[in-house]
C-alpha positions in Angstrom: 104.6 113.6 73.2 103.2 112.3 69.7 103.0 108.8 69.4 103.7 106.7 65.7 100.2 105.2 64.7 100.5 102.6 62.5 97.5 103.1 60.5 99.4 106.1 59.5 100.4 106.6 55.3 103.7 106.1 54.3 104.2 109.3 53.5 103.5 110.8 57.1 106.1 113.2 58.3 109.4 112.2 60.0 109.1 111.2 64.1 109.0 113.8 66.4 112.3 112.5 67.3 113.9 113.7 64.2 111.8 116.9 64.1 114.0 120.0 65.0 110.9 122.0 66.4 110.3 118.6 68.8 114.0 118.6 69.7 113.6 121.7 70.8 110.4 121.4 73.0 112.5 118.2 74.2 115.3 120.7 75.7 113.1 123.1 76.9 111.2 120.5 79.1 114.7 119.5 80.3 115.7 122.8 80.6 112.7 123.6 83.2 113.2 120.6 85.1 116.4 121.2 86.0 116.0 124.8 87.2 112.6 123.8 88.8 113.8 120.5 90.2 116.6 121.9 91.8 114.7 124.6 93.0 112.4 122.6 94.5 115.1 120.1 95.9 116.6 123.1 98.2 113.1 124.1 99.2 112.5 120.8 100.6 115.6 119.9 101.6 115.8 123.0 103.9 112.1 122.2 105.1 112.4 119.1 106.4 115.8 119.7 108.2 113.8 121.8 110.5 111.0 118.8 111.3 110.4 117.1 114.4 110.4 114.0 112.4 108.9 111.1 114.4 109.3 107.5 112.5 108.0 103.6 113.5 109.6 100.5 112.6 112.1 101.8 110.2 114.2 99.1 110.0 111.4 97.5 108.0 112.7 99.4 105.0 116.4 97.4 105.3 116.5 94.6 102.8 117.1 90.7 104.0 119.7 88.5 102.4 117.1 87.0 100.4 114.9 89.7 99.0 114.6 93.4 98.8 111.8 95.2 99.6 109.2 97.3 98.0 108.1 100.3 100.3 104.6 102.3 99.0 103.1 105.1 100.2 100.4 107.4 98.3 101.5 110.1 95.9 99.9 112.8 97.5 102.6 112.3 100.7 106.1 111.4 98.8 107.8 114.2 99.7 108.6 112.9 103.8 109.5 109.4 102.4 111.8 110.8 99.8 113.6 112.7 101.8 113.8 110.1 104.5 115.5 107.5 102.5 117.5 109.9 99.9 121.1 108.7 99.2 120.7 104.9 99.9 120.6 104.2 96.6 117.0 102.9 96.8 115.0 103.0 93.3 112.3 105.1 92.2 109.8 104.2 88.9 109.4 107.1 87.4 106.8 108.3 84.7 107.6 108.6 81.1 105.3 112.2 81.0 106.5 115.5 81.3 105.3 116.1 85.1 108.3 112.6 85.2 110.9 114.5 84.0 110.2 116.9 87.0 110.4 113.9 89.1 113.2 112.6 87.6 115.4 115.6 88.5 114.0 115.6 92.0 114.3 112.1 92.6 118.0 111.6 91.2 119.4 115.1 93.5 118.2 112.5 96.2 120.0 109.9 95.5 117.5 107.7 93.9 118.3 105.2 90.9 115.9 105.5 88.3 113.5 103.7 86.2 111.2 105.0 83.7 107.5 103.7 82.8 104.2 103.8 84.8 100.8 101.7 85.5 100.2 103.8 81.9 103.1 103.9 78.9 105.7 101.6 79.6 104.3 100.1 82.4 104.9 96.3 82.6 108.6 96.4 80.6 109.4 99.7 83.9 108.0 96.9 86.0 109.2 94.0 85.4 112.7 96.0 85.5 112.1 97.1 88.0 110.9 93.4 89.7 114.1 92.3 88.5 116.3 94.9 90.4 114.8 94.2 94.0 114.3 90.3 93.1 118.5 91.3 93.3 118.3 92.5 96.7 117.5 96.6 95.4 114.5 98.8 97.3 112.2 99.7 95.7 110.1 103.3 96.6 106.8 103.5 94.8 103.4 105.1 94.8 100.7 103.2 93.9 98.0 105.4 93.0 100.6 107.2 90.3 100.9 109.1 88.1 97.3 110.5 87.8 95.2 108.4 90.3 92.4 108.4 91.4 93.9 109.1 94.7 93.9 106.3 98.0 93.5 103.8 95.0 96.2 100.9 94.5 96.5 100.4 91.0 98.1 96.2 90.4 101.5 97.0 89.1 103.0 97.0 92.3 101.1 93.6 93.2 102.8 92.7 89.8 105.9 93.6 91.0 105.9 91.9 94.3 104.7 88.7 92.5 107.7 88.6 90.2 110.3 89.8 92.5 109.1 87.9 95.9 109.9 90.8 97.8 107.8 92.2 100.8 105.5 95.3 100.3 105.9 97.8 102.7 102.9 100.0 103.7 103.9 103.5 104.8 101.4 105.8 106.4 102.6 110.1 106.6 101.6 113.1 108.0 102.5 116.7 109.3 100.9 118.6 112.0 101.0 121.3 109.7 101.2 121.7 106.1 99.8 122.9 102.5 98.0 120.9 100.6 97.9 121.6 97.0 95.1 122.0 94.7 96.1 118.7 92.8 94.4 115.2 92.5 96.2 114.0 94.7 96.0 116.6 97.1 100.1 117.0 97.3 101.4 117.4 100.9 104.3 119.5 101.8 104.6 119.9 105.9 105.2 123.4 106.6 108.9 124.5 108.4 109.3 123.4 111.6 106.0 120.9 111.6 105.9 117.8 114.0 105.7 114.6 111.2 104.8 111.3 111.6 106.0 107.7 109.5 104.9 104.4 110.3 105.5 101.7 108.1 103.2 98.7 108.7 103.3 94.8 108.5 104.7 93.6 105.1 102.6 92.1 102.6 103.6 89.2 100.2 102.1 88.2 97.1 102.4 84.3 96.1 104.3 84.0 92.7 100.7 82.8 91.0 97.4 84.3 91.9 94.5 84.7 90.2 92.6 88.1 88.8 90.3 88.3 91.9 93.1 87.1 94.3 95.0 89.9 92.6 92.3 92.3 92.8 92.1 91.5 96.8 95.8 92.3 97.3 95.1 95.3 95.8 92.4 96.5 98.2 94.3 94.5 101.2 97.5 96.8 100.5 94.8 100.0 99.8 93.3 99.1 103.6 96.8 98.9 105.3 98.3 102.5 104.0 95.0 104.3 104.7 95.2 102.6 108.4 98.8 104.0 108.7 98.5 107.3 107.2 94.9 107.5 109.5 97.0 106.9 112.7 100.0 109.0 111.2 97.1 112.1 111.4 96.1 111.3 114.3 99.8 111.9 115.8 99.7 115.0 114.2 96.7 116.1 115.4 94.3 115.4 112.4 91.7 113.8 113.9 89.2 113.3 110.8 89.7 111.0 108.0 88.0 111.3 105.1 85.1 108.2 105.0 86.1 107.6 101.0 89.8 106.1 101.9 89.0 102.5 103.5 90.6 101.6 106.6 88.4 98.3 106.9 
């Protein structure tokens, strides 16, 4: 999607948003979301109805009378967690790109309420929404290391968020005794049917309502440390018994 510079002439053409050509890519992207995202909602949908679905400490997910919660897992293993807490009315942040609108489809067949922005374009006005809503007693399902990584890597807008809000962060660790995982940065998991599974979400984690850069920057590898610990046990119920050196766990 183009984006107005402002070092442009006065004379530059219309926005794309008044272009019919762009209107039209606009509705095509749409278009292919839909068809693909409700695809893709059966397919896993249908999957994980046939899972031996083991999960720990679920009710760490239920918010108190005085906060919501925020519950983070890694992008690469959404697809167990969505479908886990679909039609709660929890809230997803969702990307403003094109892969987003894909997401967006997905997400909302779940049940999920939905804000756009990112760590990237829109980030801190989707965040600070999206503070707001669980600072009012929403949840809050997020991955960390979205939209384009690096992988296993927190990046600090959900610290931000937790600071605002004063919500909890949830660490949640996934795995599937058997799966695919796609050729993708994040090395996308989708268990295969009938695939034992395990979630575990961990201790919460809160952030003080002022911190400094480094104390920021330490949250960020505290709350890296803790879903790498859960998602290592999580393979291990599975059966994975390697965990790649690269993702901390101490």
């Amino acid at each position: 999607m183009a984006s107005l510079d402002p070092a442009e002439p006065a004379s530059a053409p219309e926005s794309p948003s008044a272009d019919p050509l762009a209107e039209a890519d606009q509705r095509n992207v749409l278009r292919r979301s839909r068809l693909i995202g409700g695809a893709v909602y059966v397919i896993v949908r249908s999957i994980f109805a046939t899972l031996r679905l083991k999960c720990e400490n679920l009710d760490r997910a239920t918010p108190s009378d005085e906060h919501g919660v925020i519950l983070v897992s890694w992008h690469g293993r959404s697809m167990i967690p969505a479908m886990v807490f679909r039609n709660r009315g929890y809230w997803a942040l969702i990307s403003l790109s094109r892969d987003g609108e894909l997401q967006n489809n997905i997400f909302s067949r779940c049940g999920f309420k939905i804000i756009r922005g990112s760590t990237g374009r829109g980030g801190v006005r989707g965040a600070l929404q999206m503070a707001r809503r669980v600072q009012e007693g929403g949840v809050l399902t997020f991955t960390p290391d979205g939209p384009r990584g690096p992988t296993h890597k927190v990046q600090p807008g959900v610290i931000l968020m937790a600071q605002k809000s004063g919500a909890p962060i949830i660490p949640i660790g996934v795995s599937a005794s058997s799966r695919w995982l796609i050729k993708s940065w994040d090395s996308y998991m989708i268990a295969k049917p009938f695939a034992r599974a395990s979630m575990i979400l961990g201790d919460p984690i809160y952030v003080p309502p002022k911190i400094t850069d480094q104390e920021r920057t330490e949250l960020c590898e505290r709350l890296e440390i803790a879903i790498n610990t859960l998602e290592r046990e999580a393979e291990r119920q599975c059966g994975h018994l390697e965990y790649p050196n690269e993702w901390r766990t101490v």
